[in-house]
C-alpha positions as CSV (number, residue, x, y, z in Angstrom):
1,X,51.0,130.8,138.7
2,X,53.3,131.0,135.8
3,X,52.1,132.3,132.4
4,X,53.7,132.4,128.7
5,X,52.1,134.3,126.2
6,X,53.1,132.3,122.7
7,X,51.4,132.7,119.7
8,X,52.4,129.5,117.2
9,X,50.6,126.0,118.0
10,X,53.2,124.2,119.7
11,X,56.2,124.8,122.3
12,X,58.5,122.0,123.6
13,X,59.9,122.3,127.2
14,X,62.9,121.4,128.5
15,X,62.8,121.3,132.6
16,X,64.9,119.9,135.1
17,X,63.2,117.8,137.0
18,X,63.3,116.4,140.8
19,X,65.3,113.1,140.1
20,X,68.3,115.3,138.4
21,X,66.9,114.7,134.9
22,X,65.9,116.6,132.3
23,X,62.5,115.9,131.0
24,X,60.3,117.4,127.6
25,X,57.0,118.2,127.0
26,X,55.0,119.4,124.1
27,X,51.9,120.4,124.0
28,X,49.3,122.0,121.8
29,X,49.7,125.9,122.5
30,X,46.1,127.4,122.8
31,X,45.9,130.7,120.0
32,X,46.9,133.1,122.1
33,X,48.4,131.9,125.7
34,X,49.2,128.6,127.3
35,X,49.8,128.6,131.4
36,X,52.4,126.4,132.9
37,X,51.4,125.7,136.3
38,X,52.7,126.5,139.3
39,X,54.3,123.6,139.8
40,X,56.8,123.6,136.9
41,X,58.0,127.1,138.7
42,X,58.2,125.3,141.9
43,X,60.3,122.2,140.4
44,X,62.7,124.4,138.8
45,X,63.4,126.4,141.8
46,X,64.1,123.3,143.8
47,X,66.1,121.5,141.5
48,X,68.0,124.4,139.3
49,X,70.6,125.3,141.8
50,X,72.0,121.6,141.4
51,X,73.0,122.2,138.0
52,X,74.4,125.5,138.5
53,X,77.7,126.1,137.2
54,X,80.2,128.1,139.7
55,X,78.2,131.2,138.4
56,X,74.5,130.5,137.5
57,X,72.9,132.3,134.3
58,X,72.4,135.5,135.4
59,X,69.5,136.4,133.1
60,X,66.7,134.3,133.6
61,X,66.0,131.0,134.9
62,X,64.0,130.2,132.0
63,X,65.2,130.6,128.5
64,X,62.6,130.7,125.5
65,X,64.2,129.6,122.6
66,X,62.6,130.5,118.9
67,X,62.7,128.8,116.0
68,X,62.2,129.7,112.1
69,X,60.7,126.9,111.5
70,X,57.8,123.8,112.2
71,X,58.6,120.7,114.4
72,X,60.8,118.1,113.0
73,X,63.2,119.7,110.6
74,X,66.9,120.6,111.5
75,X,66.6,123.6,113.8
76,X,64.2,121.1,116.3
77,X,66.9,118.1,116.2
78,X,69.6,120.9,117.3
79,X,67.3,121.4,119.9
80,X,66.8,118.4,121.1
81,X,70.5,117.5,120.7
82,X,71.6,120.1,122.6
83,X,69.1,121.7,125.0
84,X,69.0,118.8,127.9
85,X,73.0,119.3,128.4
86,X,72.5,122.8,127.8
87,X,69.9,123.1,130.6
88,X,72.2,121.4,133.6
89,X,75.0,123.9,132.7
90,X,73.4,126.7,132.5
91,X,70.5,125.5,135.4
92,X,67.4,126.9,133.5
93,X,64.3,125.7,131.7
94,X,64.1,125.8,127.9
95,X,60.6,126.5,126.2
96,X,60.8,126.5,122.4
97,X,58.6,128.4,120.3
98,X,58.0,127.5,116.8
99,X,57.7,130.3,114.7
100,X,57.3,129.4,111.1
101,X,57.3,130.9,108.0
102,X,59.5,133.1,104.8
103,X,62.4,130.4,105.5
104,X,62.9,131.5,109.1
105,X,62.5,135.5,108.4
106,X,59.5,135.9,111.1
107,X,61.5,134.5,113.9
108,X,64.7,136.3,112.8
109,X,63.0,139.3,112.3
110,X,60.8,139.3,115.8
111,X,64.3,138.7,117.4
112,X,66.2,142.0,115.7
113,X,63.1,144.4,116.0
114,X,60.8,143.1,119.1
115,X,62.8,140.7,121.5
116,X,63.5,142.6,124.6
117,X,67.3,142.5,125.3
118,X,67.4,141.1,129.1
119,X,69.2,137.3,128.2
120,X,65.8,135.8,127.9
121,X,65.3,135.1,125.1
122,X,67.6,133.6,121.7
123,X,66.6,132.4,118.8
124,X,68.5,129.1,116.6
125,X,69.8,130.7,113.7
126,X,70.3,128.8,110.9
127,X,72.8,129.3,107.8
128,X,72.4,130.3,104.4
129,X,68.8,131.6,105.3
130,X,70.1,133.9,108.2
131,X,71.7,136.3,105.6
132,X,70.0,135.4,102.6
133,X,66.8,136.3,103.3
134,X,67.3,139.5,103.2
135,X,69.8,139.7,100.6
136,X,67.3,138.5,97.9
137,X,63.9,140.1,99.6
138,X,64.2,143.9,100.1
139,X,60.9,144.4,101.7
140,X,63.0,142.0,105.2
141,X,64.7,144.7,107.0
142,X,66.6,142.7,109.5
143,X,70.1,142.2,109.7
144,X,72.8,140.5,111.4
145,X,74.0,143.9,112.8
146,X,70.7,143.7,114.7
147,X,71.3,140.4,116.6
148,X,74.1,138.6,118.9
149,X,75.8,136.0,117.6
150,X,76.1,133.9,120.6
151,X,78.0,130.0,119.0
152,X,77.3,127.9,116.1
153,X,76.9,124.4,116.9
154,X,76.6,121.9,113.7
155,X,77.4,122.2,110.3
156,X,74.9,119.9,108.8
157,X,76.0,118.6,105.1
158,X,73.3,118.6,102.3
159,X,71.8,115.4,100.7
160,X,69.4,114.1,98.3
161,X,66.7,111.7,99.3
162,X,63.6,109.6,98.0
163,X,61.3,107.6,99.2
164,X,62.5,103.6,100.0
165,X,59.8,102.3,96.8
166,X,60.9,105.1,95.0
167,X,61.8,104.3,91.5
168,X,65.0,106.2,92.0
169,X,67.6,103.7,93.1
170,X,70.8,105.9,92.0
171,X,71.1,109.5,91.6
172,X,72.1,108.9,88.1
173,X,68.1,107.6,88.0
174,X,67.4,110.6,89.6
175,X,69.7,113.0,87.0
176,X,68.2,111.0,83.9
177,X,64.6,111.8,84.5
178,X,65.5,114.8,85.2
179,X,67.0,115.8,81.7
180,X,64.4,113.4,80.1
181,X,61.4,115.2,82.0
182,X,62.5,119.2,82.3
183,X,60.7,120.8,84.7
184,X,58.7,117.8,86.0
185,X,60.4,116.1,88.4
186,X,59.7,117.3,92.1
187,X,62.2,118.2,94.6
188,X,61.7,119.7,98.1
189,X,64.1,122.1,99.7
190,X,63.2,123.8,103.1
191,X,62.3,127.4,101.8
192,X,63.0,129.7,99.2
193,X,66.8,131.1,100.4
194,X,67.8,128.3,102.5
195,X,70.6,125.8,101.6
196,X,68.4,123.3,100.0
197,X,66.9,126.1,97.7
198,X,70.7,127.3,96.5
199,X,71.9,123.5,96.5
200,X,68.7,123.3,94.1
201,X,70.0,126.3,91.8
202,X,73.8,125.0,91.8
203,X,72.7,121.4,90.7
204,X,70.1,122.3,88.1
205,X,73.6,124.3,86.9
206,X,76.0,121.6,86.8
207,X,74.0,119.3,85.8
208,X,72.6,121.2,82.9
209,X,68.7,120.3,84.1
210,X,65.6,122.3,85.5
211,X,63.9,120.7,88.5
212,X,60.5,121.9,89.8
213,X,61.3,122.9,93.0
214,X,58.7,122.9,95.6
215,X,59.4,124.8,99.2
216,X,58.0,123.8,102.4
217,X,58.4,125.6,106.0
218,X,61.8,123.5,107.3
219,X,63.5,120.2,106.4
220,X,60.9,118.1,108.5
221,X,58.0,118.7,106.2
222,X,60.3,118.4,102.8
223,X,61.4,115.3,103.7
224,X,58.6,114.1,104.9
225,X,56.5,114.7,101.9
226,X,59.3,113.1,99.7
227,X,59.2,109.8,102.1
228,X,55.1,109.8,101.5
229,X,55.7,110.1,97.9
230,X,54.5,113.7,97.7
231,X,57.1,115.0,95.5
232,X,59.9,112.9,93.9
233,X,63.0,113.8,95.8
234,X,64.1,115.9,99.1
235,X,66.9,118.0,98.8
236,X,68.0,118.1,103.1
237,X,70.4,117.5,105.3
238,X,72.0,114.8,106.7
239,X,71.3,115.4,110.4
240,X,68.1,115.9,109.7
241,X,67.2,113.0,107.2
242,X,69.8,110.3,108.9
243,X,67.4,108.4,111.2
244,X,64.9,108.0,108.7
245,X,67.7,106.5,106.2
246,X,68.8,104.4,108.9
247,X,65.7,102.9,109.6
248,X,65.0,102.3,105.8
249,X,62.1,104.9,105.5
250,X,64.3,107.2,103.0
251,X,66.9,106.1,100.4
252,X,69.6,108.1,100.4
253,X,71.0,109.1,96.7
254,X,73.7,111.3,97.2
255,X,75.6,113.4,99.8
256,X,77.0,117.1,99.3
257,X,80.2,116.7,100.6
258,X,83.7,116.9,99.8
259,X,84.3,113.2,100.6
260,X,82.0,109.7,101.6
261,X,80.4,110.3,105.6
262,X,81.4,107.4,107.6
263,X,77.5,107.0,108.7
264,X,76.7,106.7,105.2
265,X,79.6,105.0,103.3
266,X,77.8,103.7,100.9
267,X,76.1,107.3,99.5
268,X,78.4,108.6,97.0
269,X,78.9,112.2,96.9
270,X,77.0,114.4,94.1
271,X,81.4,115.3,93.3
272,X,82.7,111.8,92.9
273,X,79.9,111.3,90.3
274,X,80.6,114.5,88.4
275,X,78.8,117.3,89.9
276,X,80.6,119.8,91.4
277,X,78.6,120.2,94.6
278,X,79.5,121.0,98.5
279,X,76.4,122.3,100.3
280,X,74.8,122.3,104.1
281,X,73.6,124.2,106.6
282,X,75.1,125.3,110.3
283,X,72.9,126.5,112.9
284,X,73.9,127.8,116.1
285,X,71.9,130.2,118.7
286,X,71.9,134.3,118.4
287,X,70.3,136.6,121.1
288,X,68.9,140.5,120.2
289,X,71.2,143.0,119.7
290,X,72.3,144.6,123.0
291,X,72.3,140.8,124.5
292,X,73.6,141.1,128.4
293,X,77.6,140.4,128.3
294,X,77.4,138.2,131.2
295,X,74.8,136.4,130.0
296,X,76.5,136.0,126.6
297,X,79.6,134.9,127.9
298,X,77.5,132.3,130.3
299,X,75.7,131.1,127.3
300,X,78.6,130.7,124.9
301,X,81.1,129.2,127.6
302,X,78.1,126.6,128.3
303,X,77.3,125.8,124.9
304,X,82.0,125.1,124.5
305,X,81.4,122.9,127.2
306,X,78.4,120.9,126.0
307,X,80.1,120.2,122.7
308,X,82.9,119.1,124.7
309,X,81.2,116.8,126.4
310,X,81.9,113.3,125.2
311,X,78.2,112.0,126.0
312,X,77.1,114.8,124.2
313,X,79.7,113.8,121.4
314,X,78.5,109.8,121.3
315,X,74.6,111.4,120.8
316,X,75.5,113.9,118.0
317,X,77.9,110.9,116.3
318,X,74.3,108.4,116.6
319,X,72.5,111.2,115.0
320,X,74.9,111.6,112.1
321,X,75.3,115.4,113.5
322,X,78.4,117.0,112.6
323,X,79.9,119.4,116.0
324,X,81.1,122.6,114.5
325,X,81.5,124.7,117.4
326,X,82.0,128.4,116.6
327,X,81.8,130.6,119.9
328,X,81.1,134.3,120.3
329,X,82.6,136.8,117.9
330,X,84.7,134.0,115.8
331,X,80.6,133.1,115.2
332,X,80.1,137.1,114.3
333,X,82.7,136.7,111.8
334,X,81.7,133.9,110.6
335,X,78.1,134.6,109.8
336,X,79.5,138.3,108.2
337,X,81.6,136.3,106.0
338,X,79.0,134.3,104.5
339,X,76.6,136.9,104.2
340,X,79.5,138.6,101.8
341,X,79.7,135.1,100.4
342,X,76.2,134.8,99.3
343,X,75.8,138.4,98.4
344,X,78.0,137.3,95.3
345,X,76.2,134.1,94.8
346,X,73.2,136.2,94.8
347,X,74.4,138.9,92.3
348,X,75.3,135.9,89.6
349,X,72.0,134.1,90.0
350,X,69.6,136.8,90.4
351,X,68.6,137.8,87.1
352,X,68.5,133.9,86.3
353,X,66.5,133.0,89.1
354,X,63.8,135.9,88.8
355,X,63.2,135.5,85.0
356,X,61.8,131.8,86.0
């Protein structure tokens, strides 16, 4: 028998199963262990090898996968995107592990200073909140010299959204109570540090208002509380919010974008209405530091190919998920630059934001 220790209250499996698939399950994770039986070992064995690239992953034929944050927000709809194509080229099982809580900082910090190097085990790691965490909190000790940047995936754009009877039905609604109310109106934002937060910050500065900004553990639970008419707005992302604009559950006020998203062409962006304002989040997978080179090169050559991979493509485009593939030490670079970005950010702001 097969056993995973895992400590938060729900995992999500990805498995290949006997007719070629790929199949999920999630479960409700018992406090301290859950058991997978015997015959999920026994599946995988028998099917794996017909998935198998000309070299199998050479780590692990299971991959646990954590994430910073609960069920439903961004970092689980990259995983659901992704991790069926990801398990036929790589021919392994995914189990995610939700680890929530300080805008991702448990996960990311379990994964620099706990997670055994052997190609096991990665982690979605999700931008600003990767670097800022521990840019603005002291007493987090991890960094991203500590990890392995392994390829960003999608750069998900911000946006503001209500509830469908909200009694917002433009964002300049949404601007005007906020000046007439200082302070009052509600707006959710996926943690203190994450892109929401700092989208939060840069709007209540350009538009000259104070917003009382209310964090929750991930998108899912922000925008889900603004759709129930919890708090007044959500400030998410796109990716993340899209289906439930599409279906009419959330009205979508404003984008943070540079120009008008062809999913949404009727959203104007916060710019085109006078507010200086391009935010969003990428997120992308990262292993522990002293991550197995064969195993990172296996991981990042089959994450090139799945965003390559036009059924892939015609998924991501239905989910309004913007491919932004960033592979291996480009994604290094990349997540050093921004943690340099936001260290400047964060040296403006900080006085500002702490006297609140």
């Amino acid at each position: 028998m097969s056993t995973i220790c895992l400590t938060p209250t729900q995992v999500s499996i990805w498995s290949l199963n006997a007719l070629g698939g790929v199949r999920q399950s999630n479960r409700e994770d018992p406090p301290m262990r859950m058991t997978i039986v015997a015959a999920l070992a026994v599946t995988t064995a028998i099917v794996a090898p017909a998935f198998a690239q000309d070299a199998k992953y050479s780590a692990s034929d299971e991959i646990n996968v954590m994430q910073g944050f609960k069920a439903g927000g961004g970092s689980d709809a990259l995983a659901q995107l992704v991790q069926p194509f990801l398990a036929e080229e790589l021919g392994v099982n995914f189990v995610n592990q939700y680890i929530p809580g300080a805008t991702g900082a448990i996960a990311w910090t379990q994964l620099a200073k706990q997670t055994k190097p052997d190609g096991a085990t990665v982690s979605i790691t999700n931008t600003p909140m990767l670097t800022t965490n521990y840019i603005m909190n002291p007493s987090i000790t991890y960094t991203v010299d500590e990890i392995t940047p392994l390829g960003n995936v999608v750069t998900d754009p911000g946006i503001a959204v209500v509830a469908k009877d909200s009694p917002f039905q433009t964002f300049e609604d949404f601007v005007k109570a906020a000046k007439d109310n200082p302070s009052t109106v509600t707006v959710g934002n996926s943690g203190v540090g994450g892109d929401d937060f700092f989208t939060s910050l840069m709007f209540e500065k350009a538009a000259g208002v104070q917003l009382q900004k209310v964090p929750f553990q991930g998108d899912g639970p922000s925008w889900t509380a603004a759709m129930g008419g919890k708090i007044d707005a959500s400030f998410t992302n796109v990716g993340v919010a899209y289906p439930q604009v599409k279906e009419g559950n959330l009205r979508a006020l404003a984008v943070f974008t540079e120009e008008r998203l062809p999913e949404l062409p009727d959203v104007p962006t916060a710019t085109e209405l006078g507010y200086e304002l391009v935010a969003g989040s990428s997120r992308g997978y990262s292993g522990p530091g002293g991550f197995p080179e064969e195993a990172r090169t296996q991981f990042v050559e089959a994450l090139r190919r799945v965003t390559e991979n036009p059924e892939f493509l015609e998924k991501a485009k239905a989910s309004a998920m913007n491919i932004d593939f960033i592979g291996g030490d480009d994604y290094t670079a990349f997540l050093k630059k921004q943690e340099g970005e936001y260290r400047e950010i964060w040296a403006d702001i900080k006085d500002e934001v702490q006297a609140k």
